[in-house]
N, C-alpha and C positions, 0 to 999 in steps of 0.2 A: 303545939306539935313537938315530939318529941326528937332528940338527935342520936341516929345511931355513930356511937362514935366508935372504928377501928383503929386498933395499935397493934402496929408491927412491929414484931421483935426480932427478926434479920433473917429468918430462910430465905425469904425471896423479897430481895432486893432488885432494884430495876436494872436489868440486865441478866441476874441470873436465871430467872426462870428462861428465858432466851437459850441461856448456854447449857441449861439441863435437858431443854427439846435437844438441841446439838448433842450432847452426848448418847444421850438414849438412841436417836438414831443413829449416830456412827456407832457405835458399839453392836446393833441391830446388826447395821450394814456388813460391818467386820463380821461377823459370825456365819450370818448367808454366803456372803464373798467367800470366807475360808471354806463350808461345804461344799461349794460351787468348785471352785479352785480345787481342790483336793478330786471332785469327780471328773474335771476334766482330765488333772493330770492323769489318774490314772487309767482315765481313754487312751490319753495320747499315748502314755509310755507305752500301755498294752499292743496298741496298734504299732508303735515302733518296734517292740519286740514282737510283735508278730511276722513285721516285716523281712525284719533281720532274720528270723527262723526259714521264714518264707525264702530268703535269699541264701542262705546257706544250705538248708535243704533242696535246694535246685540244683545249685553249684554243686553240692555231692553227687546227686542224683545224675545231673549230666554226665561227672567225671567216673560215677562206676559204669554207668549205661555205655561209656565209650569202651571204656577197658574191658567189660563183658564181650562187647562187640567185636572187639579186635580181639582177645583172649579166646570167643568160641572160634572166630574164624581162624584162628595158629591154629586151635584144638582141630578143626576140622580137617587143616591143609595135613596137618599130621597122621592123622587116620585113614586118610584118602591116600596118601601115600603109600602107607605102610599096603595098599593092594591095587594101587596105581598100575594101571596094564603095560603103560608107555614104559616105566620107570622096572615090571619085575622085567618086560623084554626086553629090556637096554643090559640088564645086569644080566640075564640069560645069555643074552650076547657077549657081553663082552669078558664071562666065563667060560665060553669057547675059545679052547687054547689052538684052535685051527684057523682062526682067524688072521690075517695077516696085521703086522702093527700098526699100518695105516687104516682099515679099518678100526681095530679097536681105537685108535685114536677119534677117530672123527663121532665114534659113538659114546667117548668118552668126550670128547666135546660140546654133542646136540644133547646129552644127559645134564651136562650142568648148565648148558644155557635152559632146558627145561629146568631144572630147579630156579634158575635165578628169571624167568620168567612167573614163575610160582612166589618165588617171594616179593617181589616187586608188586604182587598183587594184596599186599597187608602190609602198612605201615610198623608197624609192631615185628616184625619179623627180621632180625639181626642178619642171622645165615640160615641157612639150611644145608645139612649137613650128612651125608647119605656114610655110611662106616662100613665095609667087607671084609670078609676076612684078607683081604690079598691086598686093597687099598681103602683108598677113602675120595669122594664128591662132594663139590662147595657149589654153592651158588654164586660166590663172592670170591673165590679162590683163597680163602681161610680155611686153614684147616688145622686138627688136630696132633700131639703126638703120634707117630703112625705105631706105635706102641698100643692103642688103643683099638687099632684092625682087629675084629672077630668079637668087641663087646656085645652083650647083650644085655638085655631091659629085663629087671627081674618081673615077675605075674603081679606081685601088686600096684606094677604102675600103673596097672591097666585098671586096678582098681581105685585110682585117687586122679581119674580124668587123664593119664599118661601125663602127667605137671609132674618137673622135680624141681623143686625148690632148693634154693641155697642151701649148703651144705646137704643136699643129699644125696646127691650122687654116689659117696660113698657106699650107700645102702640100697643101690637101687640098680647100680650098674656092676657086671663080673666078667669074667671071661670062664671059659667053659675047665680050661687047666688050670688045676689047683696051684702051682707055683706060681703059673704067670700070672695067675687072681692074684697071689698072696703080693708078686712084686709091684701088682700095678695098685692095690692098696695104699701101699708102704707111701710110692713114689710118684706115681704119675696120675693121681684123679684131682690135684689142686687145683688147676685151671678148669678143670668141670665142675670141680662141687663149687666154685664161687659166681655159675652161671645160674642164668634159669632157663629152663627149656623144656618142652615139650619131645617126649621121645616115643615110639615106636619098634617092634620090629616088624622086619619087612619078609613075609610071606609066601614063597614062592609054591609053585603047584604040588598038590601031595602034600600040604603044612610045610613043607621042610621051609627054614629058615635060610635068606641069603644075606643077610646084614641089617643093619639100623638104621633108621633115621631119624637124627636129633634135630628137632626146632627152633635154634636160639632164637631169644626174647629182647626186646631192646625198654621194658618197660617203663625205664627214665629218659629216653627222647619221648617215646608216649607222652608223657606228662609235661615235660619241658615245654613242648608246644602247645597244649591246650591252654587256653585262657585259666587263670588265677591259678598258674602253677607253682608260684613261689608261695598257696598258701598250703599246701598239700605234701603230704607225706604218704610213703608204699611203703611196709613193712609184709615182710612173709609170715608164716603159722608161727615159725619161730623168733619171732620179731627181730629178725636180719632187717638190716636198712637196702630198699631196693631200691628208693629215691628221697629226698627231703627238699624244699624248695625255700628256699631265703628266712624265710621268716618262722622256719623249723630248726632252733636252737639245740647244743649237745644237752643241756640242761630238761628243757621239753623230751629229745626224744629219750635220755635216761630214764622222765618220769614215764613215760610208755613202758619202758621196758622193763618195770617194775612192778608195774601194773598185773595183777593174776587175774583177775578177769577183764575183759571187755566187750563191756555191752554196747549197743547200736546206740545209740545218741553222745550225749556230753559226759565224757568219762575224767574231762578235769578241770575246771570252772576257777579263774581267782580273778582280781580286780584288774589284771589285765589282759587276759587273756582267755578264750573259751577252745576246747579243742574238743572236735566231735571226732566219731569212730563211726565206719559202716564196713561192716566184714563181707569182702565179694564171694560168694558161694562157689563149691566147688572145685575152688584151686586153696582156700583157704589163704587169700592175700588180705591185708589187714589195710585201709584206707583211712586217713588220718585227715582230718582240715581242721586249719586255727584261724579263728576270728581275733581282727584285734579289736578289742574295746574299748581305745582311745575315744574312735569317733564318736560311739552310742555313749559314752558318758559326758564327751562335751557337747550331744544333744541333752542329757539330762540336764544337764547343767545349768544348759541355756533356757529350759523352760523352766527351771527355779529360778533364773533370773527373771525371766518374761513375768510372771506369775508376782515375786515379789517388785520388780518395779511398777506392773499394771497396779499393786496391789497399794503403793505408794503413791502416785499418782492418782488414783481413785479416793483415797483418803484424803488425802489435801485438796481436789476436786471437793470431795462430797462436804468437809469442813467446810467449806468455804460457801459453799451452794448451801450447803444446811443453814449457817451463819445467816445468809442472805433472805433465806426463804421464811425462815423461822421471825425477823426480824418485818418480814413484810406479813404474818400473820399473824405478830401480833402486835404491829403498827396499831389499827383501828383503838386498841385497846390502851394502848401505852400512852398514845396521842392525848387523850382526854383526863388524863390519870390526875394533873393539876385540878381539874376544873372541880374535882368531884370535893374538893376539903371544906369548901364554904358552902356547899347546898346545901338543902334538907330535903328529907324525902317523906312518904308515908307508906307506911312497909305492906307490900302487894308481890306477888308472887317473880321472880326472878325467873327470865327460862334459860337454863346452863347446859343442859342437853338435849333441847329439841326448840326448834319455832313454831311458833306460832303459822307464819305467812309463809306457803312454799318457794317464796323470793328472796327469803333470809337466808344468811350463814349462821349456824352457831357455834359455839366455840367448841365443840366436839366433833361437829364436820369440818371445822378451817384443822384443828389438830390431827384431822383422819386423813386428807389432803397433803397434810405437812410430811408426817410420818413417811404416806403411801409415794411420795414423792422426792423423800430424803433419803429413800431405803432402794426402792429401785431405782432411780435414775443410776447409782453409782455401783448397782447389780448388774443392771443392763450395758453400763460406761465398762465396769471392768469385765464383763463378757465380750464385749468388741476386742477391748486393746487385745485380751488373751487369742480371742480365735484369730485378729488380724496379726501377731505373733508368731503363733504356734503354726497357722498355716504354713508360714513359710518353711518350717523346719517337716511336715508332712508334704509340702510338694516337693522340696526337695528329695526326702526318699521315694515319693514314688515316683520321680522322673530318675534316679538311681533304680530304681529296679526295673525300669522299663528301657535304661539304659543297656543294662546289665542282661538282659532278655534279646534284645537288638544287636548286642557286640556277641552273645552267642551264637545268634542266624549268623551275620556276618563270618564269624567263625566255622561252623558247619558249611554254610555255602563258596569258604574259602578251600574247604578242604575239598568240597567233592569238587568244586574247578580244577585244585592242582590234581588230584587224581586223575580227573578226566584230561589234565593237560598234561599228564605222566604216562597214562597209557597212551595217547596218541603218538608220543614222545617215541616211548618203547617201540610201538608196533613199527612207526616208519625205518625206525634204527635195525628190526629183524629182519633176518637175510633171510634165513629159513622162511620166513612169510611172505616177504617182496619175492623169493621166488617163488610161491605156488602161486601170489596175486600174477607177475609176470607169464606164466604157465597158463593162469587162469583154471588151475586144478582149486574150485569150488569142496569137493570132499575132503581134500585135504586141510583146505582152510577150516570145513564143518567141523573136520576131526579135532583141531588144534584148539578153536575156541569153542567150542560144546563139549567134544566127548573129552579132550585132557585136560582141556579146561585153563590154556595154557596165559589166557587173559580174561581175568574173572571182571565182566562189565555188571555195576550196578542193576537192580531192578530201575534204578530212575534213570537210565540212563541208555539209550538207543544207539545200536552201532553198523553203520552201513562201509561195505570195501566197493570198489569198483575200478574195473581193470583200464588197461590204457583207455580204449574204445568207449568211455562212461558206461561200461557192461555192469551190471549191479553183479557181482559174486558172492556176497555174503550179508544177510541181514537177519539179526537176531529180533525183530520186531516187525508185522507186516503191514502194520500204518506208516512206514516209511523205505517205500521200495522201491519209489518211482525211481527215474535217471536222474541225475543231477543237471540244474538248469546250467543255462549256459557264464549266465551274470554269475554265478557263485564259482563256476570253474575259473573265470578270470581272475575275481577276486584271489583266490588261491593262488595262481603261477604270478600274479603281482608281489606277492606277500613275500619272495625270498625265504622258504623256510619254514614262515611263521604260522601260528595257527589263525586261521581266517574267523570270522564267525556270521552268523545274521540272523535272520528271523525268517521263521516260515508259519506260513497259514495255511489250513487244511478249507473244507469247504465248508465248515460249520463256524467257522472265523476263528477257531482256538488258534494260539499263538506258541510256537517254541524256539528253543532258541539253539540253533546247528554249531556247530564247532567243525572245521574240516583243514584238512593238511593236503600237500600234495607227495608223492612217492616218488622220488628219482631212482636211478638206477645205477653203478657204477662209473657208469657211462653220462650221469649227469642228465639223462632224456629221461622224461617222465614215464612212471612207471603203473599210476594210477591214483584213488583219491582214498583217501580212508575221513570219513564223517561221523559226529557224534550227537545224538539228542539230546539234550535235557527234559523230558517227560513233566508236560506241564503239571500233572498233577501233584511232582515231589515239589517243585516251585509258590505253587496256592497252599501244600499243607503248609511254609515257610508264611506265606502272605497270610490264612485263615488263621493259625495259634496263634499270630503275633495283633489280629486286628481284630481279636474278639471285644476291647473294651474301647479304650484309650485310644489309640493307632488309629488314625485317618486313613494313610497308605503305606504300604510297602513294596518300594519298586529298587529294578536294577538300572542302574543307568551310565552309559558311555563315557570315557572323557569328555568326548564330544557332547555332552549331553542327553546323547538321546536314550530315550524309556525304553532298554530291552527287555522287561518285563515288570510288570505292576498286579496287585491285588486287585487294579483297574482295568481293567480287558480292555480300554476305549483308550487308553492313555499311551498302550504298547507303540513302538514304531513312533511317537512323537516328541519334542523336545521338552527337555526338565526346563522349567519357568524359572525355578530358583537360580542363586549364586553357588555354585559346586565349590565354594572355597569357605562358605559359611563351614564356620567349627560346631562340633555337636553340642546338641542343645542350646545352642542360641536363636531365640526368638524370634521365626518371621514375621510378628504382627499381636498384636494383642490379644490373637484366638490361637492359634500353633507356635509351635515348634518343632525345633528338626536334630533328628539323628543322622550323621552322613558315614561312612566307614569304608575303607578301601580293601575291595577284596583281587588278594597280589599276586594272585595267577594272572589277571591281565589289568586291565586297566579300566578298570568297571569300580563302580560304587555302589554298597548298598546304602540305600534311602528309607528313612523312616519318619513320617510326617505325623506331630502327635498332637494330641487336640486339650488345650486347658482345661477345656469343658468338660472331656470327662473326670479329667484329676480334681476339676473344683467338685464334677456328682460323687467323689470318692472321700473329699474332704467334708463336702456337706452334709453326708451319712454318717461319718463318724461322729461328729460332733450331733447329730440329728439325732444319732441311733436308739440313745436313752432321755430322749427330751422327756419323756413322761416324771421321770427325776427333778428337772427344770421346773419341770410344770409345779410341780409338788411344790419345789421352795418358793418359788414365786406366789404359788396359792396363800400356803404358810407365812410369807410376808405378807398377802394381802390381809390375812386373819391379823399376823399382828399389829400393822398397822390398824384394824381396827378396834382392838382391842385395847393397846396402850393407851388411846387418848381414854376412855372409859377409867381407868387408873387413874389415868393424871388429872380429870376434871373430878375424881370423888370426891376429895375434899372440899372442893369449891360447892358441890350439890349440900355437901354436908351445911355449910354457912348459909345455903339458901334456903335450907330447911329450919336453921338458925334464927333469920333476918323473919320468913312470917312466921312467927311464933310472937314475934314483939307485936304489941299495939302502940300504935302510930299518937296514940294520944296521952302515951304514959310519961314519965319524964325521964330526962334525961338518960339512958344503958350505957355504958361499956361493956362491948364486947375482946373480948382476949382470948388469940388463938396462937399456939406456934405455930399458923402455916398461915397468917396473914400475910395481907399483897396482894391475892387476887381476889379478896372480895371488893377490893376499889371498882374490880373491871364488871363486878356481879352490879354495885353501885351505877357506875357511868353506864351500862347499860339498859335499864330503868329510867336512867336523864334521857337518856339517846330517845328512848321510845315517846316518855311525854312530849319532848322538842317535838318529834315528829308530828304527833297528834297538831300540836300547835301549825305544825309548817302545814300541814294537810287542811287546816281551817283558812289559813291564809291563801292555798293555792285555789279553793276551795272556791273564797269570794273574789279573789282574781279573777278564774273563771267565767263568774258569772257578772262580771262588769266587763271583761270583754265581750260575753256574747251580747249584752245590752248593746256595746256600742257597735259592734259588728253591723248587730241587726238595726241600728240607725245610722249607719254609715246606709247599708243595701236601700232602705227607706228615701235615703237622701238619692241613691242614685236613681232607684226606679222615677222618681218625680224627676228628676234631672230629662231621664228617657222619653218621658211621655212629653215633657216641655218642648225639649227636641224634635220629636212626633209629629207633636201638635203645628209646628212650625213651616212643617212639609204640608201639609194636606189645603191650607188656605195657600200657600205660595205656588201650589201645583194648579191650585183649582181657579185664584186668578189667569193665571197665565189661559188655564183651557179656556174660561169663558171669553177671554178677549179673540182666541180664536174662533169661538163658537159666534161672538158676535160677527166677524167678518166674514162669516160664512152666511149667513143670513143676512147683512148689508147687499152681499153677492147673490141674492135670493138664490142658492144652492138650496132647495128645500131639503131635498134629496140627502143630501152630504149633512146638514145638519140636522135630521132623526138618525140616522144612522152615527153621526157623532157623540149626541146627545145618550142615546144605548149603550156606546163603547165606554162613556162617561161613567154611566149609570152603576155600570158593571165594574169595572176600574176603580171607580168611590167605593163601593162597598168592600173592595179590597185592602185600601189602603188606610179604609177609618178602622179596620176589623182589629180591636185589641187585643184578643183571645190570644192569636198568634203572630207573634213577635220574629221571631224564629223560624226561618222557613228555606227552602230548599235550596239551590242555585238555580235548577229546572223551573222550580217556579217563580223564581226571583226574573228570569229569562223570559218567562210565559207572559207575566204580567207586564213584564216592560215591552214585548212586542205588543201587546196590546195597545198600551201606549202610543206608539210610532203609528198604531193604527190611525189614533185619532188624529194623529198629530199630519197622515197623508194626506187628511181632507183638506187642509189648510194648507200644506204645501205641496209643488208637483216639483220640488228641485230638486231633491236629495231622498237618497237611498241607502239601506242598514247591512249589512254583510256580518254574519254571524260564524265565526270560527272559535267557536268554545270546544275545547275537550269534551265527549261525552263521557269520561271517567268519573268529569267532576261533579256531576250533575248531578249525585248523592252529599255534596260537602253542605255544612250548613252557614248559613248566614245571616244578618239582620235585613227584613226587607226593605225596600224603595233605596237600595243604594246604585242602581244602573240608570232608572229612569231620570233620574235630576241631572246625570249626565249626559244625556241623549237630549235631554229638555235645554242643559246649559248650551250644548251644541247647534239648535236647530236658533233657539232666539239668537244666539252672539254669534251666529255664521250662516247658518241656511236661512235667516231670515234678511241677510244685509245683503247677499249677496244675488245675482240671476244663475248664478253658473250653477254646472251640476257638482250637490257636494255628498260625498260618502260617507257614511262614517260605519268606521270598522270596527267591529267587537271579536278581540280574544283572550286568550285567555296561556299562561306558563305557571309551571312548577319549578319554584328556586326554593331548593333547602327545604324548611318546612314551611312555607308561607306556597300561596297559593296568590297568582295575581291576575285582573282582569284587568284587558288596555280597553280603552275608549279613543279611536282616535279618528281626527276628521281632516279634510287639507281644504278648509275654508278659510277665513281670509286672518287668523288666529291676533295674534295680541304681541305689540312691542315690548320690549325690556321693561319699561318701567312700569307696564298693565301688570305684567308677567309678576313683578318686584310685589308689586301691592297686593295679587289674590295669595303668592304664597303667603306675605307676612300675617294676611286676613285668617288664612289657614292654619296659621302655628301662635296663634292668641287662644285665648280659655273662654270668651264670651261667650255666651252659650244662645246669642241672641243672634243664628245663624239661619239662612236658607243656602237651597241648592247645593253645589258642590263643597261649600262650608259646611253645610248640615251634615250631610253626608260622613264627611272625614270627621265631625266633631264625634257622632252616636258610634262609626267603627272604630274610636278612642275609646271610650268610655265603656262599650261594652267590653272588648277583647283586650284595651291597651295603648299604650303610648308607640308601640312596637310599630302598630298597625295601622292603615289612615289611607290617606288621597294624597297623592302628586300627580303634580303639572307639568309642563312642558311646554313651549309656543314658539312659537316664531311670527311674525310678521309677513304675511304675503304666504305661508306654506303651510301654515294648520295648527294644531292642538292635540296634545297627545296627554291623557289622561291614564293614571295607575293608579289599579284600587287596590292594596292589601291588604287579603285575611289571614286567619290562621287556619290550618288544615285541620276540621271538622267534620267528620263522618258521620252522614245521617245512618242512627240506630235501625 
C-alpha cells in the first residue's frame, strides 16, 4: 500500500489558519459596523436637527404670533379711537369755551382715565396720547412738547397700517403752518422720531378734524417678558434696533445691518451660531433669533464618541470571541493533527463540503456557523451599546422639547391670570364704576364695558358685577348669571382685599374656575362683588395641544395641593398625590415624569405629568424607521457568511480532488502544495470515519451480548416466578384440606359440598398461568372468596373491607391478600374463642400504594416478631405465606416494594403490603 506523503511549506501553520478565520471576520464585521454606524448617525443627527428646527421654529412662531397679537390690538385700540363716540364728545366738550373750569376739568379728567383704562387693556401699549390744537391727553400723565398741539398724521400713514416706525416721524407728521412745520422740523420731532407708535387722526362730525391720537409702543418690555427673550432681537424696516436680548452681540447685529436682503429662515449660519429672520407683516418689523450651537455640537460629539467607543469595544469583544470561537471550530481538527504522520491510508473520496449523514458537521457548515456568528454577534453587540447610548442624548431632547412646550403653557397661562388679576385690580380701584355699581345704574355699566369698551375682557374669560344686595348688574356671558352663593361671598369679605377664587360646576359636571374680589366703598362698607371665569374650554385647548402624544396629564393645582383644574375632569377639586417641591423633570418612578412650574399671579402651579413610554415609542421609531436598511446588511452578512467559507475550503476540495486521483496501490507520491496544512485535517478525517465503522462493529456486538444476557437474566427470573407460584398453591391447598377434613369429621355435609365448590372454583384461579397480572378488584374478589371457605370452619371472626374504590383499576401480582388473611385466621382466629376482626385497607403515600391487613387476635412477642422479619429480608426463595408473598412483590416490582410487620403480644398484628402505582390500561 501506498503512502501519501504531504509537505508543508509554511502558509498555514498551526495556529495561523485560526488567526486568518479571525481576521477575515473582524474586518467583515468592521465594514458592516462602519455602514451600520454611519446610518444611524445620520438618523440620529437628522432627527436632532429636526428637533432643534422644530424648536426654534416654535419659539419664533410663538414670539411673532404674540407681537401680532398685541400689534393688531394697538392697531385696533388706534382706529377705534380715532371715531371713539366717548372720546370725539369729551373733546366737543371740553371745546366749549362756555363751560365753567371745573367742568372742563372733571372732563378733562374722566377723558384720561378713559384713555388709561384703554391702555391697561394691552400690554404692549406704553401711553396713549390724544394732541389738540389747544392742549394734549395722557393716559399716564406723559406728555409731549406742547409745541406739538395741532400736529397732524400725513394720508400715508393710513396707508402703512397708521405704524410709524423709528425715525419717521419726521415724514409722517406736520403741522398745518408752514413756519411752525418748518421750526418743529428743525427742533422738536427728536423725541418722537426715536418712538414707535401707532397714530391717527381724530375725526369729528362733518370730517372736520379735532386732533390726534398717538399710540406709544413699549415693544421691548413685550419681549423682555416672554420666555427666551435674551435670544431674540426687533429691528424696524430700517433695521433701527428696537430690542436685542443678551446673547445678541454689537458684532451680530452689525452683521444684520449689513445684510441687503432678508429672507425668512437662516440668514447667517457659522460654527457657532445660527441666527434665523421672520419679517412680521404689515408693520414691516424685522424679528431676529440666535441659536447657540455649543449644545448641538457637544451632542455631535458625543455620538462620535458613543459610535467610536461602542466601536472599540466591539472590536476587542469580537477579537476575542472570534479567537475563542474560531479555536473551538477548529479544535476537532487540530486535535488529531499528530495522530495522522504514522498512518496509512487508501485513497477513497474525502467529504470537505458536504456529509454524507444528516448528523454530521462539515467543515464548510462549522466555517458558515463561525463566520455567521463572528459577524453578527459583534453587529448586533454594537447596535445595543449605540442605541443604549445615543438614546440617552434623544430623550434628553425630547424631554427639552416637551419641556420647552410646558414652560410655554405655563407662560401663556401666567399671563392671562395676571391680566385677569389686572383687571379685577383696575375695576375695584375705578370710581367712576364703583359708582354706577353703588347706584346700581346697570346701562351705565353696559355702556362702559360693551359700547366704550372701557375694559376689554377676554373671549376666555367671563365677567360677572353684583351690587351690594348680591343683585347680578352686569354679565357678559349667560351661562353665568346666577347670584353668588353664599360660601363664596365669605370667602371674599375673609380674604382682606385679596382675590378669592374656587371652582364651580354647572349641571353637566363641567368644571371652571371663578376668581372674585370684593368692592368697598370710601366708607370702607362693602360696595358689591366683581367675579371672573375662566371658560373651560380656553383651559382643555391648554390640556388637548399639550396631551396629544407624550403627556399623561395637565393640571393646575393649589399650594395647598388641590387639582383646580386637569385634562382629567374626575381629578378636578381633589388632592395632587405627588411632592409640589419635586424639581422639573425628575422622575416619579420608572414609567413618568413630571414638569411642575409656578404661575405668579397666585399661587397655583402648573403640572405636567409625562410618560417614558411615549418617548421610548418616539425613540423606537426612529431608530425602527428604516430597519429595512438593517435588514439588508444583516441579509448581506448572512450571504457572506455563506459565501466566505466556500473560498476558504476551495483549496482544500482542490487536494481532495488531488488525493482520489492516486491509486492506493501504487508507490510511494509526494504530494507539494503552497497551501499545505489542511489536507492533514482532509487526512484525519478519513481516520475519524474508518475508527468509527470499527467503533460501530464493536457497539454493534455489545449490543447483542447484552440482549442475550438480558433475555437470560428475564429467563432466570420468570422460573424464579413460577417456583414462587408453585409454592403457594400446595401450601394454600394443604391448609384448605385440613379444614375440609374437620368439616366432615363434624359430619357438616352441608358446609363441606359447598366448601368443596368454593374450593373448586378458587383452584382454578390460583393455578391459571395465563394471568399473572391482575386487577386489585379482583385480587379483592378472589380473596373474599377465600374467607368464604375459610367461614365454614370458623364462626369466630369476621373481614371488614375499607379499600378505596379509586384503586380498584391499579395493577398487581395475584394471591398477595389471601396468604394474609390465611396467615391471620391459622396464628390467631384459630388459637383463639374470642371474636376476631380482621381489617382490610387500604392509603396512598407518594407514589406507592398500600394495603394494611390487620387483626387484634392474640399477635406475636418480640422475638416471634424478631424471627419473621429477619425470615422476610433473607433471598431464599424457599418461601410460603407472608414470606412468599413479600419475596414475588420483590422480584416482580423491586427491592422498593414488599410486606411489613407489626405485632404485639396480647393486641394483634398489623400487616403492610407495598406496591407501586399501576394503572390498569
Amino acid at each position: 500500500m501506498g503512502r501519501i506523503q504531504v509537505k508543508k511549506t509554511g502558509i498555514f501553520k498551526k495556529g495561523t489558519f485560526q488567526r486568518y478565520l479571525t481576521l477575515i471576520s473582524l474586518v467583515t464585521a468592521v465594514i458592516f459596523m462602519g455602514l451600520i454606524g454611519s446610518i444611524y448617525y445620520v438618523k440620529v443627527s437628522a432627527f436632532l436637527e429636526e428637533k432643534k428646527h422644530t424648536s426654534i421654529d416654535w419659539k419664533i412662531e410663538q414670539m411673532t404670533a404674540e407681537l401680532q397679537e398685541k400689534m393688531q390690538d394697538a392697531y385696533n385700540t388706534a382706529i377705534n379711537l380715532k371715531t371713539n363716540e366717548n372720546i370725539i364728545t369729551q373733546l366737543e366738550e371740553l371745546s366749549n369755551q362756555g363751560r365753567s373750569p371745573v367742568d372742563q376739568f372733571d372732563s378733562a379728567k374722566e377723558l384720561e382715565h378713559y384713555l388709561y383704562s384703554i391702555k391697561m387693556n394691552n400690554s404692549l401699549i406704553d401711553n396713549i396720547l390724544v394732541i389738540t390744537p389747544d392742549t394734549q391727553f395722557s393716559s399716564d400723565s406723559n406728555y409731549i412738547d406742547f409745541s406739538y398741539n395741532g400736529i397732524k398724521l400725513r394720508d400715508e400713514v393710513n396707508d402703512h397700517y397708521n405704524f410709524v416706525s423709528k425715525g419717521e416721524a419726521y415724514n409722517k407728521i406736520f403741522l398745518e403752518d408752514p413756519v411752525q412745520n418748518y421750526q418743529l422740523r428743525n427742533s422738536k420731532l427728536d423725541d418722537l422720531n426715536n418712538k414707535v407708535f401707532f397714530g391717527s387722526n381724530i375725526e369729528l362730525t362733518g370730517g372736520r378734524s379735532h386732533g390726534t391720537v398717538l399710540v406709544f409702543l413699549k415693544l421691548n418690555d413685550l419681549i423682555e417678558k416672554s420666555l427666551n427673550a435674551d435670544q431674540f432681537a426687533l429691528l424696524d424696516q430700517h433695521k433701527n434696533v428696537i430690542f436685542n436680548g443678551d446673547q445678541f452681540n454689537s458684532s451680530m447685529l452689525k452683521r444684520l445691518s449689513e445684510l441687503e436682503e432678508l429672507p425668512d429662515g437662516i440668514v447667517i449660519e457659522n460654527k457657532e451660531n445660527e441666527i434665523h429672520h421672520m419679517n412680521i407683516p404689515f408693520y414691516n418689523l424685522k424679528l431676529f433669533y440666535v441659536e447657540d450651537l455649543s449644545v448641538h455640537s457637544i451632542q455631535r460629539h458625543y455620538i462620535w464618541k458613543v459610535i467610536l467607543i461602542s466601536f472599540l469595544i466591539t472590536i476587542l469583544i469580537a477579537y476575542m470571541f472570534s479567537r475563542k470561537v474560531s479555536k473551538t471550530t477548529l479544535q476537532p481538527l487540530y486535535g488529531l493533527l499528530a495522530e495522522i504522520r504514522d498512518n496509512h491510508y487508501t485513497s477513497h473520496e474525502l467529504q470537505i463540503g458536504q456529509s454524507k449523514s444528516s448528523k454530521n458537521v462539515n467543515l464548510r457548515e462549522r466555517l458558515f456557523f463561525y463566520f455567521l456568528i463572528t459577524i453578527l454577534v459583534p453587529i448586533i453587540l454594537f447596535m445595543f451599546l449605540y442605541f443604549w447610548q445615543t438614546s440617552k442624548v434623544v430623550l434628553e431632547e425630547i424631554q427639552n422639547s416637551d419641556y420647552l412646550e410646558h414652560k410655554n403653557n405655563a407662560h401663556q397661562l401666567s399671563q392671562q391670570l395676571n391680566e385677569a388679576k389686572l383687571t379685577l385690580a383696575r375695576m375695584t380701584s375705578d370710581g367712576y364704576l364703583l359708582n354706577d355699581i353703588m347706584n346700581n345704574d346697570e346701562e351705565s355699566l353696559e355702556g362702559k364695558l360693551l359700547t366704550e369698551k372701557e375694559y376689554i375682557v377676554k373671549d376666555n374669560l367671563s365677567i360677572n358685577i353684583y351690587g351690594e344686595e348680591n343683585r347680578l348688574l352686569y354679565a357678559n356671558n349667560s351661562l353665568f348669571n346666577a347670584p353668588l352663593d353664599e360660601k363664596f361671598i365669605r370667602e371674599m369679605k375673609k380674604s382682606n382685599n385679596k382675590i378669592s377664587y374656587d371652582l364651580q360646576r354647572d349641571d353637566f359636571n363641567n368644571v371652571t374656575i371663578r376668581l372674585g374680589t370684593e368692592l368697598y366703598t370710601s366708607a370702607n362698607s362693602s360696595a358689591g362683588y366683581i367675579t371672573l371665569y375662566f371658560n373651560k374650554e380656553y383651559l382643555n385647548s391648554i390640556y388637548n395641544d399639550f396631551n396629544r402624544s407624550k403627556s399623561l396629564n395637565t393640571s393646575i393645582i393649589t399650594d395647598g395641593k388641590m387639582i383646580l383644574s386637569s385634562g382629567d375632569p374626575y381629578k378636578i377639586g381633589t388632592e395632587f398625590k405627588r411632592d409640589a417641591e419635586i424639581f422639573d423633570g425628575e422622575p416619579l418612578n420608572n414609567d413618568n415624569y413630571l414638569f411642575i412650574t409656578d404661575l405668579n399671579a397666585f399661587d397655583w402651579k402648573l403640572v405636567t405629568e409625562n410618560s417614558y413610554e411615549g418617548i421610548q415609542r418616539e425613540i423606537n421609531r426612529l431608530f425602527l424607521s428604516d430597519s429595512y436598511l438593517i435588514f439588508i446588511i444583516l441579509l448581506v452578512a448572512l450571504v457572506f457568511s455563506y459565501w466566505i467559507p466556500k473560498k476558504v475550503i476551495k483549496p482544500l476540495e482542490n487536494i481532495n480532488t488531488l488525493f482520489n486521483t492516486f491509486d492506493v496501490n501504487d508507490s510511494p507520491t509526494s504530494v507539494v502544495e503552497t497551501i499545505t496544512g489542511i489536507d492533514e485535517i482532509d487526512l484525519l478525517q478519513r481516520n475519524f470515519n474508518h475508527n468509527m465503522q470499527k467503533m460501530n462493529q464493536l457497539i454493534n456486538q455489545t449490543l447483542d451480548a447484552n440482549k442475550q444476557r438480558i433475555k437470560s437474566e428475564y429467563e432466570k427470573r420468570e422460573i424464579q416466578m413460577n417456583a414462587l407460584q408453585s409454592q403457594v398453591n400446595p401450601h394454600f391447598l394443604y391448609n384448605t384440606l385440613d379444614n375440609l377434613l374437620y368439616i366432615v369429621e363434624s359430619e357438616e355435609t352441608d358446609k363441606a359440598v359447598d366448601m368443596i365448590s368454593s374450593l373448586s372454583r378458587f383452584f382454578r384461579f390460583i393455578t391459571n398461568r395465563e394471568k399473572f397480572v391482575i386487577t386489585i378488584q379482583e385480587e379483592i374478589a378472589y380473596t373474599k372468596a377465600y374467607i368464604d371457605i375459610m367461614s365454614q370452619r370458623f364462626d369466630n371472626f369476621s373481614c371488614t373491607w375499607h379499600v378505596d374504590e379509586r384503586f380498584y383499576h391499579y395493577k398487581t401480582i395475584k394471591l398477595i391478600l389471601q396468604p394474609l388473611i390465611e396467615n391471620a385466621i391459622h396464628h390467631g382466629v384459630k388459637h383463639t374463642k374470642d371474636e376476631v376482626t380482621i381489617d382490610i385497607t387500604s392509603q396512598h403515600i407518594d407514589d406507592m400504594l398500600q394495603i394494611i391487613v390487620k387483626d387484634n387476635a392474640i399477635g406475636m412477642n418480640e422475638e416471634e416478631l424478631k424471627h419473621v422479619r429477619e425470615v422476610l429480608n433473607s433471598r431464599n426463595l424457599d418461601k410460603s405465606g407472608i414470606y412468599n408473598v413479600d419475596a414475588r412483590i420483590k422480584l416482580y416490582f423491586g427491592d422498593k416494594y414488599g410486606v411489613d410487620i407489626e405485632s404485639e403480644l396480647g393486641k394483634g398484628t398489623k400487616v403492610t403490603i407495598s406496591l407501586p402505582i399501576l394503572q390498569n390500561d
